[in-house]
C-alpha positions as CSV (number, residue, x, y, z in Angstrom):
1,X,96.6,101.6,79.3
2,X,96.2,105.0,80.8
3,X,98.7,106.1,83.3
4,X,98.2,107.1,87.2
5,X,99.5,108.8,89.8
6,X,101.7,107.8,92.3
7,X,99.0,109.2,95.1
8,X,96.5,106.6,93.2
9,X,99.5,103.3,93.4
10,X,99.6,104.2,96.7
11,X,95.3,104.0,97.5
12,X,95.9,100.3,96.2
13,X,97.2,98.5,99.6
14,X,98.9,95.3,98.5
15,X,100.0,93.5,101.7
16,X,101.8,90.0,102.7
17,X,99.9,87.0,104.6
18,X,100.4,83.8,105.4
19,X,98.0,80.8,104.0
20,X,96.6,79.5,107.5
21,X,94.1,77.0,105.6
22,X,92.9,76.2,102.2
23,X,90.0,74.2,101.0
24,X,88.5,73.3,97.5
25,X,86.0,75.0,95.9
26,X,83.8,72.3,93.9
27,X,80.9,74.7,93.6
28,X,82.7,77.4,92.1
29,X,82.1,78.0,88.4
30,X,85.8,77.6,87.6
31,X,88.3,75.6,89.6
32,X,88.9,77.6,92.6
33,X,90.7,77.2,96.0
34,X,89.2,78.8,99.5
35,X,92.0,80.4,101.3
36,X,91.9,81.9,105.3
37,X,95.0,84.0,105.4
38,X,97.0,85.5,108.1
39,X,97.7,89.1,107.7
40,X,99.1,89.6,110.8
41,X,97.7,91.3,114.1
42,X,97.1,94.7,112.8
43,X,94.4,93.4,109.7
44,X,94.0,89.8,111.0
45,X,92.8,87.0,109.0
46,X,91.3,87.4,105.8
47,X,89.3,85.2,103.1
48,X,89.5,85.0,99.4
49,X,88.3,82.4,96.6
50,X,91.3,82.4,94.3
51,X,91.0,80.8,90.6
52,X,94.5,78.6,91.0
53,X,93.7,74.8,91.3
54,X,95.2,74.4,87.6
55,X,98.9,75.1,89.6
56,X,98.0,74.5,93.2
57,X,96.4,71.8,95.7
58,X,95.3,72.9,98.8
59,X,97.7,71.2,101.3
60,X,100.3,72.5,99.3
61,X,99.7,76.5,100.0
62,X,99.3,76.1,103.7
63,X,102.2,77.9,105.3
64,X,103.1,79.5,101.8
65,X,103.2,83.8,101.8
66,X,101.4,85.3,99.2
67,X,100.2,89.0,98.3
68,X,97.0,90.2,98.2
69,X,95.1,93.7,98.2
70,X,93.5,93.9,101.2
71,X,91.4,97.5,101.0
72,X,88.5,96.1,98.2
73,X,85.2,96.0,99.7
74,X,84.0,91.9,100.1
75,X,82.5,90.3,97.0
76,X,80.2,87.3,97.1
77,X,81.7,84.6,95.2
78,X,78.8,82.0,94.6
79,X,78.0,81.2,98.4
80,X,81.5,82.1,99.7
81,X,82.7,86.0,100.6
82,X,85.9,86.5,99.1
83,X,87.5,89.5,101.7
84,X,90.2,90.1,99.6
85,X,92.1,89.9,96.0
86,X,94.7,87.5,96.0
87,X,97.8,88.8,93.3
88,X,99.0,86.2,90.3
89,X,100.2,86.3,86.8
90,X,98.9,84.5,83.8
91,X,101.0,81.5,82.4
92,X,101.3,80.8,78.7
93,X,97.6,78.9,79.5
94,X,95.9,81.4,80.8
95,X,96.3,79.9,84.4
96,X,97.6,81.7,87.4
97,X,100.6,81.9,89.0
98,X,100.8,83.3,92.4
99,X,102.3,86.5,93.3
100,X,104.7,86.1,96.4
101,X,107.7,87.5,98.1
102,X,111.1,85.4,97.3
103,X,111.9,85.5,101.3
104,X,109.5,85.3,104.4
105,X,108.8,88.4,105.6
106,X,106.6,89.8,108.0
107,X,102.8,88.8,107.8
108,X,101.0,92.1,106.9
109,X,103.5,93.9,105.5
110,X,102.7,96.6,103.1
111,X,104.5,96.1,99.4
112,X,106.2,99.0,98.4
């Protein structure tokens, strides 16, 4: 993998929101989850079609944090626009894990 800059880490902006709602995604082409998160007053709320049913149900990510990037333009994601890029690992399957702070911390905070 080729290395970067710390000036081109820092164009990436990766913050902190708070999963206000989330909904299935049945028309998706792979399982997906629609999420509304809460970024906080200064970016607001945001929305993303994230690929995590395998490890998550939707009543059970309301209220949890999770990291996203929040600065990649919107990208159509069947008949849903996906605002931003939700963060998660790969398990030993191939399915994601989610990408999250250990502690609550402020909604819209910028990961460092």
């Amino acid at each position: 993998m080729a290395e970067i800059s710390f000036d081109d880490f820092l164009k990436v902006d990766i913050r902190v929101g708070r999963i206000a709602r989330a909904e299935p995604y049945p028309e998706a082409r792979k399982p997906a989850i629609k999420l509304w998160i809460d970024f906080g007053p200064e970016i607001g709320e945001k929305k993303s079609s994230a690929q995590i049913a395998a490890h998550y149900t939707p009543e059970g990510l309301v209220g949890r944090q999770v990291a996203a990037v929040v600065n990649f333009p919107p990208r159509q994601i069947g008949r849903f626009m996906s605002e931003v890029l939700v963060l998660g690992f790969s398990d030993a399957h191939g399915d994601i894990v989610l990408l999250r702070p250990d502690r609550d911390v402020p909604e819209g905070g910028r990961m460092h």
